[in-house]
KOLDRENZA-722783 format. One record per atom (N, C-alpha, C): x, y, z; atom name. Coordinates in steps of 0.05 Angstrom, whole numbers, plus 32768, in hexadecimal, padded with zeros to 4 digits. Layout:
// residues N
<atom><xx>X</xx><yy>Y</yy><zz>Z</zz><a>CA</a></atom>
...
// end
This chain:
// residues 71
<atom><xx>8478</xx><yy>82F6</yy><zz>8B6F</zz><a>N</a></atom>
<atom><xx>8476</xx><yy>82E6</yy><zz>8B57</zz><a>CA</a></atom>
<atom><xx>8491</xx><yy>82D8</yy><zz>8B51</zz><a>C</a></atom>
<atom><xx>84A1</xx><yy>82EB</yy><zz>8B53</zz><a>N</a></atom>
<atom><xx>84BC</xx><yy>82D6</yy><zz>8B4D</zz><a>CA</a></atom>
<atom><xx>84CF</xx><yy>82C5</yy><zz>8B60</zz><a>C</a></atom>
<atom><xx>84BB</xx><yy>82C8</yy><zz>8B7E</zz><a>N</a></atom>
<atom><xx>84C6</xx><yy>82BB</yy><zz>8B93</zz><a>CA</a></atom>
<atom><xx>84B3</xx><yy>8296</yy><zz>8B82</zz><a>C</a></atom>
<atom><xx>849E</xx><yy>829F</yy><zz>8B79</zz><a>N</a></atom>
<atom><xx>848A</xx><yy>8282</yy><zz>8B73</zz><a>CA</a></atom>
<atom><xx>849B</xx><yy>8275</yy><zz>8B5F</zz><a>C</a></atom>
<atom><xx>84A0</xx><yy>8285</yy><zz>8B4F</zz><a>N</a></atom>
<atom><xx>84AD</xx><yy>827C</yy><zz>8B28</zz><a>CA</a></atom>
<atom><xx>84D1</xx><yy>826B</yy><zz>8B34</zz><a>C</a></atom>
<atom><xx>84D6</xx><yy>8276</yy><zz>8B4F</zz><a>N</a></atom>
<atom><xx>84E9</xx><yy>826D</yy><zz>8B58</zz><a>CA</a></atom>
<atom><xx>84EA</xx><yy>824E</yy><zz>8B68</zz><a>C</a></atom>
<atom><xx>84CF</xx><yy>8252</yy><zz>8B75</zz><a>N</a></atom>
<atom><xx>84CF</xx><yy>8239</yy><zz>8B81</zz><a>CA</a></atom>
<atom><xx>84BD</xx><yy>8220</yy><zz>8B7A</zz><a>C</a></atom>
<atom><xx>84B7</xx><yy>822B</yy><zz>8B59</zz><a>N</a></atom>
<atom><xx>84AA</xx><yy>8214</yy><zz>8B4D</zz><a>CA</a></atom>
<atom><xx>84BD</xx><yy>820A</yy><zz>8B38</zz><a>C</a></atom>
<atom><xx>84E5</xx><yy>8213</yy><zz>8B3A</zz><a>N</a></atom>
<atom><xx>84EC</xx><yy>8204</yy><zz>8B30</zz><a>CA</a></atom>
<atom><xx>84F8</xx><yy>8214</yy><zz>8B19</zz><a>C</a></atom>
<atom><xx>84F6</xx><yy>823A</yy><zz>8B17</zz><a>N</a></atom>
<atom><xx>84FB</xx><yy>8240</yy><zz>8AFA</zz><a>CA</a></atom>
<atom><xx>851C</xx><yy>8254</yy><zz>8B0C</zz><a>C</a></atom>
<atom><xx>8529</xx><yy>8251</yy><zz>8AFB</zz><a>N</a></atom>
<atom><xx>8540</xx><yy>825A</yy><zz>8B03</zz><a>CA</a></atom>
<atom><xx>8552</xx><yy>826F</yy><zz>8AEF</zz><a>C</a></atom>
<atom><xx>8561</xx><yy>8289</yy><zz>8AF5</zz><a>N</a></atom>
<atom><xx>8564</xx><yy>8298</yy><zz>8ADF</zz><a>CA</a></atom>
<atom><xx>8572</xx><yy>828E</yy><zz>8AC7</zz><a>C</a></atom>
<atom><xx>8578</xx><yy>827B</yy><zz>8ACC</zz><a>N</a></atom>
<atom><xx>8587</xx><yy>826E</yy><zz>8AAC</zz><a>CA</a></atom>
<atom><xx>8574</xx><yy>8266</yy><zz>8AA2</zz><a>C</a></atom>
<atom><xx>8557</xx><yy>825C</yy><zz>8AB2</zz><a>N</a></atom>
<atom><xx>8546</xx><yy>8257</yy><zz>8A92</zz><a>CA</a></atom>
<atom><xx>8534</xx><yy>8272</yy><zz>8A82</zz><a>C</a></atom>
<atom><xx>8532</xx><yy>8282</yy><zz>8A95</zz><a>N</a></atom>
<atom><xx>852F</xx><yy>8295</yy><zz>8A88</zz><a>CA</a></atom>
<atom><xx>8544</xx><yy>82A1</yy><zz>8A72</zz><a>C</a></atom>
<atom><xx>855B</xx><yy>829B</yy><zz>8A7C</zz><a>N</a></atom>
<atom><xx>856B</xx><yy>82AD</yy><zz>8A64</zz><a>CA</a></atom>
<atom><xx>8573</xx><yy>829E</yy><zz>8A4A</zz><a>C</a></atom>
<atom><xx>8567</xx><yy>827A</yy><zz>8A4D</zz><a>N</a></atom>
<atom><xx>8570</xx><yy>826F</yy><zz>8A3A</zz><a>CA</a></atom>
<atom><xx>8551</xx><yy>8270</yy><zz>8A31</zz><a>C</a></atom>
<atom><xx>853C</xx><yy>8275</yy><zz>8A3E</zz><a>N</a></atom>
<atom><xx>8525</xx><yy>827E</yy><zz>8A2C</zz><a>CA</a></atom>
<atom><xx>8522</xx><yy>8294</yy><zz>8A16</zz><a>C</a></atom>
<atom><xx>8532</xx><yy>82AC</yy><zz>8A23</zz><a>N</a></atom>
<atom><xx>853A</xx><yy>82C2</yy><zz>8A10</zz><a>CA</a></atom>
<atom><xx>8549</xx><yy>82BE</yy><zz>89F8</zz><a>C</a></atom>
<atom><xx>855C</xx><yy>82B1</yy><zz>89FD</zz><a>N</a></atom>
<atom><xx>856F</xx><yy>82B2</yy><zz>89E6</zz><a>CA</a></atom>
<atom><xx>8568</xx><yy>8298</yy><zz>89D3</zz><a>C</a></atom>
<atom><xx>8555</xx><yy>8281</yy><zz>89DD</zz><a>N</a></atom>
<atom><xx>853F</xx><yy>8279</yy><zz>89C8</zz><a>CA</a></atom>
<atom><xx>852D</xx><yy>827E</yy><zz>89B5</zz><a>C</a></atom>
<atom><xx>8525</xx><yy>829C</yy><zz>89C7</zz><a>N</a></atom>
<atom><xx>8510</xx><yy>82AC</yy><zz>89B7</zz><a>CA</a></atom>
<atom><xx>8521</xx><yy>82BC</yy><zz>89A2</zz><a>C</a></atom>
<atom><xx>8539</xx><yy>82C8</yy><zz>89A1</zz><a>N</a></atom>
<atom><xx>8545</xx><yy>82D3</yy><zz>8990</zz><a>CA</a></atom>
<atom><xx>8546</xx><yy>82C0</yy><zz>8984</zz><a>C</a></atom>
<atom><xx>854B</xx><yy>82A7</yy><zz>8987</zz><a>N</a></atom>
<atom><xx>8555</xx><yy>8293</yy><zz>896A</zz><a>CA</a></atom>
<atom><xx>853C</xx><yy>828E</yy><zz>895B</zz><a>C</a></atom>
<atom><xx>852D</xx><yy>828E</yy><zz>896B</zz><a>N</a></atom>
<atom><xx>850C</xx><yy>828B</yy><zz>8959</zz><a>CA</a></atom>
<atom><xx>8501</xx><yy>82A4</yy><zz>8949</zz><a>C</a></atom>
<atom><xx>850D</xx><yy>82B4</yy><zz>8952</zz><a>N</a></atom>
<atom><xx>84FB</xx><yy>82CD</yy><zz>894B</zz><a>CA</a></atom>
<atom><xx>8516</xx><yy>82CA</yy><zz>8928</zz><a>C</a></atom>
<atom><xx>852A</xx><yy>82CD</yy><zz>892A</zz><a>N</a></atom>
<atom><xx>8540</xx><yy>82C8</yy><zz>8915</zz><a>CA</a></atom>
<atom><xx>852F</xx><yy>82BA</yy><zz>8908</zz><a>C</a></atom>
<atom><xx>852B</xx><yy>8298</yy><zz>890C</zz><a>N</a></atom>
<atom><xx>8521</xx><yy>828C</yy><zz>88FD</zz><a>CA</a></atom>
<atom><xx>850D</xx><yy>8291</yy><zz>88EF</zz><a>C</a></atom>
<atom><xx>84F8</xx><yy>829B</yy><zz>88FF</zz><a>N</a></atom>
<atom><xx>84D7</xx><yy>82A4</yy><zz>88F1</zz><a>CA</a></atom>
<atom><xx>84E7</xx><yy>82B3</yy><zz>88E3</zz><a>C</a></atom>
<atom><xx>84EB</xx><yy>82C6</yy><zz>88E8</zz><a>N</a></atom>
<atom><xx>84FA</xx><yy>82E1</yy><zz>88CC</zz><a>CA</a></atom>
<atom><xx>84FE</xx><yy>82CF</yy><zz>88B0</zz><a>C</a></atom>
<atom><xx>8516</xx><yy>82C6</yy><zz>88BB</zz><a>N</a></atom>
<atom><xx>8519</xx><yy>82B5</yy><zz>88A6</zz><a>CA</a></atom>
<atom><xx>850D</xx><yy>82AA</yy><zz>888F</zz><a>C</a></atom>
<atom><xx>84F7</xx><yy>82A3</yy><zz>8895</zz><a>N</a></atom>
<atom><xx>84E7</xx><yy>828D</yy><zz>8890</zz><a>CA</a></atom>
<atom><xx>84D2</xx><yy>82A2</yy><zz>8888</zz><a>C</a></atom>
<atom><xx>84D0</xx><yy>82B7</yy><zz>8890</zz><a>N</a></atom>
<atom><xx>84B0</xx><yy>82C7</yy><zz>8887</zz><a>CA</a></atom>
<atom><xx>84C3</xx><yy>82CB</yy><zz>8871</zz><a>C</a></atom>
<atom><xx>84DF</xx><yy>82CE</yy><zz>8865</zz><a>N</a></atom>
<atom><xx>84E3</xx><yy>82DB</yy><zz>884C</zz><a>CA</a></atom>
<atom><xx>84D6</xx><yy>82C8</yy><zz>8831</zz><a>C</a></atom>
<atom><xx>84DC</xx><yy>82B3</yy><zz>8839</zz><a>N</a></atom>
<atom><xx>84C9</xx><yy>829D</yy><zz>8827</zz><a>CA</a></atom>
<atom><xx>84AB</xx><yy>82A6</yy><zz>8822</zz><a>C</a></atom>
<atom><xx>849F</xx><yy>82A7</yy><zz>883C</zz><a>N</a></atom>
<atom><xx>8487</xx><yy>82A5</yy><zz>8838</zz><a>CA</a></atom>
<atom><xx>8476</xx><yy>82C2</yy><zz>882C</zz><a>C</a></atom>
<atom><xx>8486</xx><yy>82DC</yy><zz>8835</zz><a>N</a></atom>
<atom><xx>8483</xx><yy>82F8</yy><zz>8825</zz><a>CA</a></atom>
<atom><xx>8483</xx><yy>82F4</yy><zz>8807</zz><a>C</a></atom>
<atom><xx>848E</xx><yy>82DB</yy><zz>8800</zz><a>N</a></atom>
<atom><xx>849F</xx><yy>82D8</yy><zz>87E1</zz><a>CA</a></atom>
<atom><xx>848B</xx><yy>82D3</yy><zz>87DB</zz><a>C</a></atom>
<atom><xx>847B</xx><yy>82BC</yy><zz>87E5</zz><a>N</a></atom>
<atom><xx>8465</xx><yy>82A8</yy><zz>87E2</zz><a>CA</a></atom>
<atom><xx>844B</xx><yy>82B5</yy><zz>87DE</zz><a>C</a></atom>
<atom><xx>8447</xx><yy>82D5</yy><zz>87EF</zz><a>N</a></atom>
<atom><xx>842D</xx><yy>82E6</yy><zz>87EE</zz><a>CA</a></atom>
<atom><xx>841E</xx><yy>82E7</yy><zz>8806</zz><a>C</a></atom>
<atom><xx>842F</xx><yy>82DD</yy><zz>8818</zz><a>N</a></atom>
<atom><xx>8426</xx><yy>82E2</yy><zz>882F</zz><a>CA</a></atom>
<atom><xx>8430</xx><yy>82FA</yy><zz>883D</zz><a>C</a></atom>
<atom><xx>8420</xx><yy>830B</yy><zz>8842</zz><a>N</a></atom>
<atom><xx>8427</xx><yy>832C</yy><zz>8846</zz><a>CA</a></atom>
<atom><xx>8429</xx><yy>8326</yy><zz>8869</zz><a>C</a></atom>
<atom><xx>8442</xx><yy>8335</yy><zz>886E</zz><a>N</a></atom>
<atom><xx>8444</xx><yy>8338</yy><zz>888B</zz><a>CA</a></atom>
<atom><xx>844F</xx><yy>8322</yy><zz>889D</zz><a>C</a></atom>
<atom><xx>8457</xx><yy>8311</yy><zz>8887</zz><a>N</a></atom>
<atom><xx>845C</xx><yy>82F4</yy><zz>889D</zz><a>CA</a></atom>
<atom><xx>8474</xx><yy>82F4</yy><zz>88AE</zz><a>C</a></atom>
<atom><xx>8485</xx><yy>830A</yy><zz>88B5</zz><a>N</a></atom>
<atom><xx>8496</xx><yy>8312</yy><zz>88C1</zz><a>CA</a></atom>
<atom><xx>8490</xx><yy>8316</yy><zz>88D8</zz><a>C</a></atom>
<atom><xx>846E</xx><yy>8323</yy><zz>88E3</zz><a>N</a></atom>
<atom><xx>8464</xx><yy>8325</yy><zz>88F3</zz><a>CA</a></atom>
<atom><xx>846F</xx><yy>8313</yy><zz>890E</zz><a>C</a></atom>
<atom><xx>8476</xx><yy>82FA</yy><zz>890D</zz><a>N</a></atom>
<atom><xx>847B</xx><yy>82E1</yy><zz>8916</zz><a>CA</a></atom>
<atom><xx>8496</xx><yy>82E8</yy><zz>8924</zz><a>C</a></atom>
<atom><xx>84A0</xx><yy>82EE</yy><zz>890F</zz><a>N</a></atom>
<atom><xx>84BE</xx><yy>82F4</yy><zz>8926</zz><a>CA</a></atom>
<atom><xx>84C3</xx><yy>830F</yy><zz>8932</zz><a>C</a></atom>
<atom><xx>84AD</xx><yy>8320</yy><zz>892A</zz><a>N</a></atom>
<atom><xx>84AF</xx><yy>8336</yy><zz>8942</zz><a>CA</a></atom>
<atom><xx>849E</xx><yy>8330</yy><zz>8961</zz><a>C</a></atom>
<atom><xx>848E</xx><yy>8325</yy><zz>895B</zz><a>N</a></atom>
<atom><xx>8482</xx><yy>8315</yy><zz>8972</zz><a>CA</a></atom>
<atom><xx>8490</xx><yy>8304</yy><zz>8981</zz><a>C</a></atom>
<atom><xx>84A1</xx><yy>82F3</yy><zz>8976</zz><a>N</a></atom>
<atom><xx>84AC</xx><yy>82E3</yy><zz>897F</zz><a>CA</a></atom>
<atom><xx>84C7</xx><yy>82EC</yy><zz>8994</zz><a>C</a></atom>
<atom><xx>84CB</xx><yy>8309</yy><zz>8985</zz><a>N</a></atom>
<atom><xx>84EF</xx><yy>8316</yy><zz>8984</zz><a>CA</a></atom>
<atom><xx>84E0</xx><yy>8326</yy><zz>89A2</zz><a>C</a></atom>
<atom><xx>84CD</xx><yy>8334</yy><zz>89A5</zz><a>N</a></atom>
<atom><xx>84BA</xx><yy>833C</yy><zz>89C3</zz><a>CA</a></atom>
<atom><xx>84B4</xx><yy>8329</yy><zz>89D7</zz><a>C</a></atom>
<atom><xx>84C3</xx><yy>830E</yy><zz>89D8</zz><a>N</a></atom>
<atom><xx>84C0</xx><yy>8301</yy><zz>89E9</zz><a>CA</a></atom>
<atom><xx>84D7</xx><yy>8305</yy><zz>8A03</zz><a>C</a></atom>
<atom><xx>84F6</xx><yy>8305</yy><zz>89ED</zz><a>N</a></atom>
<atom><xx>850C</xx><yy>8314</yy><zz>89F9</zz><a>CA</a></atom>
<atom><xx>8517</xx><yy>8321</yy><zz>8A10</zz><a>C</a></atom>
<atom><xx>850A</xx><yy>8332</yy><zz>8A0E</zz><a>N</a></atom>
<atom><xx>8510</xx><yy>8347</yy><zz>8A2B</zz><a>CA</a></atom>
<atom><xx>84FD</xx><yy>8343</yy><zz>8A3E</zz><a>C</a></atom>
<atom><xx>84DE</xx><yy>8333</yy><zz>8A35</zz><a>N</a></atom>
<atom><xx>84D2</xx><yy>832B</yy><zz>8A51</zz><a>CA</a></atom>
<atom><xx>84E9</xx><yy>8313</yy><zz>8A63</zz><a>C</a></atom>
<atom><xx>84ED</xx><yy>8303</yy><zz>8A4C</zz><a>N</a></atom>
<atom><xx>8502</xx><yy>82EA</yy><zz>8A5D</zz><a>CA</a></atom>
<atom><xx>851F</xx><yy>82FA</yy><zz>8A6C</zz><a>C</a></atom>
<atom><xx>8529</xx><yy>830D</yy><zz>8A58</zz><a>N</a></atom>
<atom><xx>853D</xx><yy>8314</yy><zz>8A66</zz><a>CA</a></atom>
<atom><xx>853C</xx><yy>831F</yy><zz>8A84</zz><a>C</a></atom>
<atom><xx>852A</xx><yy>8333</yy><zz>8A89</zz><a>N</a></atom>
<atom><xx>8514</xx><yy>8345</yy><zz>8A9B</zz><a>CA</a></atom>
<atom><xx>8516</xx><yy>832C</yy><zz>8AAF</zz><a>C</a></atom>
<atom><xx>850B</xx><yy>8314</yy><zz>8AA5</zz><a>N</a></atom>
<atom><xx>8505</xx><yy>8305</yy><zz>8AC2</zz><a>CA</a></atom>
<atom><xx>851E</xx><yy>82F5</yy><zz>8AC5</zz><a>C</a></atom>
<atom><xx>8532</xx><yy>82EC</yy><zz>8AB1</zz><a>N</a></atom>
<atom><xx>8549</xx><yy>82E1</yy><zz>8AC1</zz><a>CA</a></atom>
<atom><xx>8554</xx><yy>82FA</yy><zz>8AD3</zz><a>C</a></atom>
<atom><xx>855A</xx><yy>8319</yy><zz>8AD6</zz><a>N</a></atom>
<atom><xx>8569</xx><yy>8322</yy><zz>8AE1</zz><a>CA</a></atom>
<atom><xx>8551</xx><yy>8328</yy><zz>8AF4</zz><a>C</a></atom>
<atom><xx>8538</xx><yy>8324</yy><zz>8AFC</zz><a>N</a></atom>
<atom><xx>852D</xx><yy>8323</yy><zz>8B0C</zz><a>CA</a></atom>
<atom><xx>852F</xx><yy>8304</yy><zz>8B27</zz><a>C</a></atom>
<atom><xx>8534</xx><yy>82EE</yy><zz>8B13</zz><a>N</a></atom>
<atom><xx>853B</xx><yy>82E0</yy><zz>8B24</zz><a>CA</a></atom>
<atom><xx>8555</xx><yy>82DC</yy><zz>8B29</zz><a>C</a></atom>
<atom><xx>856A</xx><yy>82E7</yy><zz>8B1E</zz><a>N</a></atom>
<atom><xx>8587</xx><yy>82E8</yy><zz>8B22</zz><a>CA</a></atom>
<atom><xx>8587</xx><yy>82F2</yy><zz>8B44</zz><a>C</a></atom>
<atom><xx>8577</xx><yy>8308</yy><zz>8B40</zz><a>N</a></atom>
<atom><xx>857C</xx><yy>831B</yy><zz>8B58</zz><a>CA</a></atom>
<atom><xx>8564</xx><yy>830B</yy><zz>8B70</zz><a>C</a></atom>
<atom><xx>855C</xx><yy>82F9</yy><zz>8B6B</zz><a>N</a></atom>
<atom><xx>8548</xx><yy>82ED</yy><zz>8B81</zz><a>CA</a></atom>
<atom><xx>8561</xx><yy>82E0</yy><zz>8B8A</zz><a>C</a></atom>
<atom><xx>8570</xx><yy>82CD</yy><zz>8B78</zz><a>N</a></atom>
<atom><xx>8585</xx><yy>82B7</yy><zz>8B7D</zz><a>CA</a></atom>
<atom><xx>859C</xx><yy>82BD</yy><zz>8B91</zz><a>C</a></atom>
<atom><xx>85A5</xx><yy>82DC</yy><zz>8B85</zz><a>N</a></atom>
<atom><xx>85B3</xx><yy>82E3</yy><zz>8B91</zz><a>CA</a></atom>
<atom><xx>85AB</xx><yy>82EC</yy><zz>8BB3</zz><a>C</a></atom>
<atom><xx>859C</xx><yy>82F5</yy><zz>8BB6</zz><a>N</a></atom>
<atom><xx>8589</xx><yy>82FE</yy><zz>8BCC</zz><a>CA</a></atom>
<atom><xx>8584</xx><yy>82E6</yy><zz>8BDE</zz><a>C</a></atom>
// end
């Protein structure tokens, strides 16, 4: 799988700048559910824990393709 994700072009820096996107998003949703908790919307935080679990799959596959690269 990560010989394919390799030779269709995906390389471990975009995985790791995928990761550390998702932390900025998952921040942001947080953020942003504090409004909308205010507003009566119960749970809208939900968003950036979902978001914040995207993280370690991206990290997981940059040091998976780190180690293809290197190889």
């Amino acid at each position: 799988m990560i010989k394919k994700l390799h030779e269709a072009g995906l390389r471990s820096e975009h995985a790791y700048t995928a990761a550390m996107a998702s932390i900025g998003l998952s921040v942001l949703s947080w953020a942003t559910s504090l409004k909308a908790e205010s507003a009566g919307v119960e749970r809208a935080d939900r968003w950036g824990i979902f978001i914040g679990e995207w993280a370690p799959t991206f990290f997981g596959l940059g040091l998976a393709l780190a180690q293809f690269e290197r190889d």
